[in-house]
C-alpha positions as CSV (number, residue, x, y, z in Angstrom):
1,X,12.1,4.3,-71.4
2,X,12.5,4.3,-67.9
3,X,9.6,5.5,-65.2
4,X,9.4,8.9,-64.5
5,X,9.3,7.7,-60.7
6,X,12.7,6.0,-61.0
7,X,14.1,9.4,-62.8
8,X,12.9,11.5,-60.0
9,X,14.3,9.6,-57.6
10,X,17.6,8.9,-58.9
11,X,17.7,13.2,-59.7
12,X,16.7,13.4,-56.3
13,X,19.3,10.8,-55.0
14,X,22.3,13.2,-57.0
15,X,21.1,16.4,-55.9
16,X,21.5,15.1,-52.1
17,X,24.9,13.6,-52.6
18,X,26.2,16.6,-53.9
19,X,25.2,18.8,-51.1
20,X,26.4,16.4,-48.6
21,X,29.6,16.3,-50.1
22,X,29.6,20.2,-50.5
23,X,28.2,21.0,-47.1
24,X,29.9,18.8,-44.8
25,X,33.3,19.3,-46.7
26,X,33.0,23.0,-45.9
27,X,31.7,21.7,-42.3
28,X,35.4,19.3,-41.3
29,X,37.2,22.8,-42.8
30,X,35.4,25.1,-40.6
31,X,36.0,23.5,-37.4
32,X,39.5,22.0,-38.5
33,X,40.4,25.8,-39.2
34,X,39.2,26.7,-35.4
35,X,40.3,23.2,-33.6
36,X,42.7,25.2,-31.4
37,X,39.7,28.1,-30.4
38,X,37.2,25.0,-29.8
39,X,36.4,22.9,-27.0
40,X,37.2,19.3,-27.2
41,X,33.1,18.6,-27.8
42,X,34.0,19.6,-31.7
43,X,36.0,16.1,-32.4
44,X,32.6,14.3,-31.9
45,X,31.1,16.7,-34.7
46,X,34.3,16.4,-37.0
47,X,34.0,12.9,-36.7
48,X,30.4,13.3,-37.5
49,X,31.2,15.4,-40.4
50,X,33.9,12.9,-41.7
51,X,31.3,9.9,-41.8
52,X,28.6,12.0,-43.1
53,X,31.3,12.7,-46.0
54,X,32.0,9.5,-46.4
55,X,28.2,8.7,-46.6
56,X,28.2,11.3,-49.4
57,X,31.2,9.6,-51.2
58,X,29.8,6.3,-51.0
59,X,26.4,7.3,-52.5
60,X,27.9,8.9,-55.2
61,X,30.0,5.3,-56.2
62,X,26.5,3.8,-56.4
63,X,25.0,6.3,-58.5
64,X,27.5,6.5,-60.5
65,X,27.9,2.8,-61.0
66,X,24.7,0.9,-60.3
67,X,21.7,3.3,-59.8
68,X,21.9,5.5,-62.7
69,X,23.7,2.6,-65.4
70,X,20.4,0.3,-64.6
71,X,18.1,3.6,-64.7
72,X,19.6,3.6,-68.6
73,X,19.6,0.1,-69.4
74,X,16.5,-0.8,-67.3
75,X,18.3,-3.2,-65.4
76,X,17.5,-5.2,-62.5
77,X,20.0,-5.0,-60.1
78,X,21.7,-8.1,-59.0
79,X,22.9,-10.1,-55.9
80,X,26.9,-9.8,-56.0
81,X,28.1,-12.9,-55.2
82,X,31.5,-12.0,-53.9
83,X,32.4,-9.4,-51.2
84,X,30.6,-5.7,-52.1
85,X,33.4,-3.1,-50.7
86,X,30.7,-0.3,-51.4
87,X,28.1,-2.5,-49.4
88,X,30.9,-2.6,-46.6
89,X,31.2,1.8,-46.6
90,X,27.5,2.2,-46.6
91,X,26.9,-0.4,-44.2
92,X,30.4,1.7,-41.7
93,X,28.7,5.1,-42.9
94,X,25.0,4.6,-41.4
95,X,26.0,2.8,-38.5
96,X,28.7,4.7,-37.6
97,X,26.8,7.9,-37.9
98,X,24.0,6.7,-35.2
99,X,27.1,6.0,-33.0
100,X,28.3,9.0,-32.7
101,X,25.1,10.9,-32.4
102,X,24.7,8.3,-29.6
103,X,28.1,9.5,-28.1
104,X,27.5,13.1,-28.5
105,X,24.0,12.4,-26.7
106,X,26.0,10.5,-23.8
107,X,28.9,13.3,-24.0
108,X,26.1,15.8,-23.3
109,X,24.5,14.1,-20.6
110,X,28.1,14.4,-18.9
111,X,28.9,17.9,-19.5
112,X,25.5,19.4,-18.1
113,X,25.3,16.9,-15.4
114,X,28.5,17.1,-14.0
115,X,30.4,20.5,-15.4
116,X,33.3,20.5,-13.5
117,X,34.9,17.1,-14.4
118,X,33.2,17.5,-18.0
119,X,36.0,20.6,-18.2
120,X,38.8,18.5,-16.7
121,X,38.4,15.7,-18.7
122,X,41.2,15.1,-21.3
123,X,41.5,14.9,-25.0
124,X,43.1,11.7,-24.2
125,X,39.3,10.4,-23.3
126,X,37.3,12.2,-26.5
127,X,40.3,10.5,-28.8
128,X,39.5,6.6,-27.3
129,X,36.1,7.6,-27.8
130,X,35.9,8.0,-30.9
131,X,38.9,5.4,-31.9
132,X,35.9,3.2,-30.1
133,X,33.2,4.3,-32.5
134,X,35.3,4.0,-35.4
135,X,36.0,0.2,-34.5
136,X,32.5,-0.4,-33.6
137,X,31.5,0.8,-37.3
138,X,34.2,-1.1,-38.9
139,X,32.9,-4.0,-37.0
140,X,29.4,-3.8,-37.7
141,X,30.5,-3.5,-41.8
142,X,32.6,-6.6,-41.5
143,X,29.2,-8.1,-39.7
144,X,26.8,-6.6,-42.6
145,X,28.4,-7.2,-45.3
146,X,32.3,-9.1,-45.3
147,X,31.3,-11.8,-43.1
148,X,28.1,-13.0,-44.5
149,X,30.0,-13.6,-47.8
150,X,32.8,-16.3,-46.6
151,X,29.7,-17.6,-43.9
152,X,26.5,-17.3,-45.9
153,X,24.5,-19.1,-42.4
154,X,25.4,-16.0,-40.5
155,X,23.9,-13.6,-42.7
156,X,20.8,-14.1,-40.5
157,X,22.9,-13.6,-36.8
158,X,24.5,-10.4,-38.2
159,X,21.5,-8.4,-39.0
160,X,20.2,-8.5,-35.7
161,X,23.0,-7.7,-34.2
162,X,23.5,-5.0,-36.4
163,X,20.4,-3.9,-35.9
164,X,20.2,-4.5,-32.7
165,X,23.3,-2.2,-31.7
166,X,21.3,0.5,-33.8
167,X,18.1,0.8,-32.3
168,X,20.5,0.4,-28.6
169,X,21.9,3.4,-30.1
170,X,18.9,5.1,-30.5
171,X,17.2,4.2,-27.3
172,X,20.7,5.5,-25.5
173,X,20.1,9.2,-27.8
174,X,16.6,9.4,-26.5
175,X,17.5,8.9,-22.7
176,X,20.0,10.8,-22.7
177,X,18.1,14.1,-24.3
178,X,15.2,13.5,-22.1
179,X,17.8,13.2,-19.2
180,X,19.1,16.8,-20.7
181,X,15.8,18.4,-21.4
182,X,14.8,17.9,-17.5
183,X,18.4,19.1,-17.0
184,X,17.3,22.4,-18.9
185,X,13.9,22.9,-17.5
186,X,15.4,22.2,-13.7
187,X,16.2,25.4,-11.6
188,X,19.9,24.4,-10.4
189,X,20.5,26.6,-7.2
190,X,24.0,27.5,-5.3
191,X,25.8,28.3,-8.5
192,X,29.1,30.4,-8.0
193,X,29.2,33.4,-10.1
194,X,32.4,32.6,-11.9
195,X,31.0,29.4,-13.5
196,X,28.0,30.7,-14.3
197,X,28.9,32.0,-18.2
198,X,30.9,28.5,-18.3
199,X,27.7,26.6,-17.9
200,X,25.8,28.9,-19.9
201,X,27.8,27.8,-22.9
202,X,27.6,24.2,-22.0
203,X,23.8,24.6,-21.9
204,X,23.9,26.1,-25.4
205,X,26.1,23.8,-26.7
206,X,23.7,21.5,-25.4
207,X,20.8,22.7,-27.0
208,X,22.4,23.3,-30.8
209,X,23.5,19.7,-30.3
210,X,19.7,18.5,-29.1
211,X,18.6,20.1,-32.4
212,X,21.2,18.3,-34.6
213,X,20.4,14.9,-33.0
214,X,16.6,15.8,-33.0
215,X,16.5,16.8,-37.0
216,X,18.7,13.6,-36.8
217,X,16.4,11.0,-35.5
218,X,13.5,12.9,-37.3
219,X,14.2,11.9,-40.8
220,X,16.7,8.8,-39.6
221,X,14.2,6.7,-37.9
222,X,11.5,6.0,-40.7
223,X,14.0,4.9,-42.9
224,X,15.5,2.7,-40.0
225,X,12.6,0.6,-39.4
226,X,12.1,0.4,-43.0
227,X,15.5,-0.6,-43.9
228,X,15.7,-3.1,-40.2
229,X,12.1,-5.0,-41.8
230,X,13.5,-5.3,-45.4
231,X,16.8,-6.9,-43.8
232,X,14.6,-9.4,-43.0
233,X,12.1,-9.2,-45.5
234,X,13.2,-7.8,-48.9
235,X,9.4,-8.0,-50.6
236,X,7.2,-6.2,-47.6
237,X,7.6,-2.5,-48.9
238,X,7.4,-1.8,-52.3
239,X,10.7,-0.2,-54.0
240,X,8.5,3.3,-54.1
241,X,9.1,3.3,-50.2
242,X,12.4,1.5,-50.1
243,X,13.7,4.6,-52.2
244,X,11.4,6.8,-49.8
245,X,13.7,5.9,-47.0
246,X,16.7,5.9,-48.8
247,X,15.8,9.9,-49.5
248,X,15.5,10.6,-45.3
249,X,18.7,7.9,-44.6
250,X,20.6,10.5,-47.0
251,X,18.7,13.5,-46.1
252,X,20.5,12.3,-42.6
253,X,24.1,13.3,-43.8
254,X,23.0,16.6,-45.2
255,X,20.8,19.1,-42.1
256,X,23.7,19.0,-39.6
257,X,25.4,22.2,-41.8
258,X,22.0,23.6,-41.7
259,X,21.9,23.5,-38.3
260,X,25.3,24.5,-37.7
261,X,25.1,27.7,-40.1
262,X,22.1,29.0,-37.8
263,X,23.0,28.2,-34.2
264,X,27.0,28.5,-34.7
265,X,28.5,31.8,-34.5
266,X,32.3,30.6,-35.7
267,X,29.8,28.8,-38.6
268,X,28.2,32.5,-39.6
269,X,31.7,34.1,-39.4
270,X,33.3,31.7,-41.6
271,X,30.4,31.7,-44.4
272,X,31.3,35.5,-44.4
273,X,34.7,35.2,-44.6
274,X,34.0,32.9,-47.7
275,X,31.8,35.3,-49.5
276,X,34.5,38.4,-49.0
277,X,37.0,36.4,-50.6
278,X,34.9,35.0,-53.3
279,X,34.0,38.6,-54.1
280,X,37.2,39.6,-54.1
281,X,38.2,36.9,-56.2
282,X,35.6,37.9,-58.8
283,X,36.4,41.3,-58.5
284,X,40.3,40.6,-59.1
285,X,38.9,38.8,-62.4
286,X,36.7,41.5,-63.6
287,X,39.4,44.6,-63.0
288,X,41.7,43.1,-65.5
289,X,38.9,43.2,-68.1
290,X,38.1,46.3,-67.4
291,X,41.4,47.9,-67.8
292,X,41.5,45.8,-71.1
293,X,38.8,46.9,-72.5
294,X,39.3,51.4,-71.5
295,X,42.8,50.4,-73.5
């Protein structure tokens, strides 16, 4: 029989793959739906939403074909000799994910810094942005994962780099909220009256974001440290904690709808929307029935 520790775990490890998937699937339709009301801020947290999906996906391949298949037959789970596609997407998932919380963080720093070429500045810029990020993660999963299998010698190299560019990542989030927070807590005089409700949004924009890359780096940065010594050191934590971080590295993917439900009005109004017409779905359903049954 297997441990009741490794059930738990693996219960707990399906339960947060399918609200990511759920939550962030109804997060890339809410702001898809509104693209055309929203500023061009809301392609960083599509994109966000898109890897945090794919993070979701790629969790769910490994449940469904190595976690919960050993949990049955008590397997061990074994070193794959050839190239691990799934290694590759959860290796592009976690990386990429940090790299655009990064470039949100730096985005941020731009817009309440310097407002008035933050709202001149084209889509043109957010799109090589985040074509940027996306080749960066692509890049790092090649590094991880790809490469190491042709050049087993490099394995080494690529881990710090890879890890390396992470905790860069992370050391560019936290300047660049402290950078905002001083921002926030600065009286900023001579401001002309018709750019004062432009700025106002900026600044709350600014603080929904702070709370999403806060949450973020709250339940992101245990499991980074513990995942960045076992790349170098697979028997210094014991699988109890391995799986530990595993839970916040998922748990990662999953608060942003959280936090986007409660500090994002066009959020609210479209979780209404989708109870009315649920609702009225059901009550479509049920006044057939009825009629039926007075007949």
């Amino acid at each position: 029989m297997p441990s009741a520790t490794a059930i738990v775990f693996t219960v707990v490890f399906t339960v947060e793959t399918l609200v990511i998937i759920i939550a962030n699937t109804l997060t890339i339709f809410v702001f898809w739906t509104h693209r055309f009301h929203l500023k061009q801020s809301y392609l960083l947290l599509i994109n966000l939403a898109v890897v945090d999906l794919l993070v979701g996906v790629t969790e769910s391949k490994v449940l469904g074909s190595e976690k919960i298949p050993n949990l049955i037959t008590k397997a061990e789970r074994k070193e794959n000799s050839g190239a691990n596609p799934t290694g590759a997407f959860q290796v592009l998932g976690f990386t990429t994910s940090v790299f655009f919380l990064a470039l949100i963080a730096l985005e941020r720093v731009f817009a309440v810094l310097w407002p008035l070429r933050h709202r001149v500045t084209s889509t043109r810029a957010y799109v090589y942005s985040i074509v940027l990020v996306w080749a960066a993660g692509f890049s790092m999963a090649a590094m991880s994962t790809l490469l190491p299998t042709y050049h087993p010698e490099v394995s080494k190299v690529s881990d710090v780099i890879v890890h390396s560019s992470l905790l860069i990542s992370l050391l560019v989030i936290c300047a660049s909220y402290f950078t905002i927070r001083n921002r926030l807590h600065s009286k900023t005089l001579g401001i002309e009256v018709h750019l004062q409700n432009a700025r106002e949004q900026n600044l709350r924009l600014s603080r929904t974001l702070f709370i999403v890359v806060a949450v973020s780096l709250v339940v992101w940065l245990p499991a980074f440290v513990v995942f960045s010594i076992t790349a170098f050191c697979r028997r210094c934590f014991p699988p109890r904690l391995v799986w530990s971080a595993n839970v916040l590295h998922l748990a990662n993917s999953m608060v942003n709808p959280f936090v986007y439900s409660f500090r994002m009005p066009i959020f609210k109004v479209a979780l209404k929307k989708l109870k009315r017409k649920r609702r009225k779905t059901i009550e479509l359903r049920i006044l057939p029935e009825n009629q039926e049954t007075q007949l």
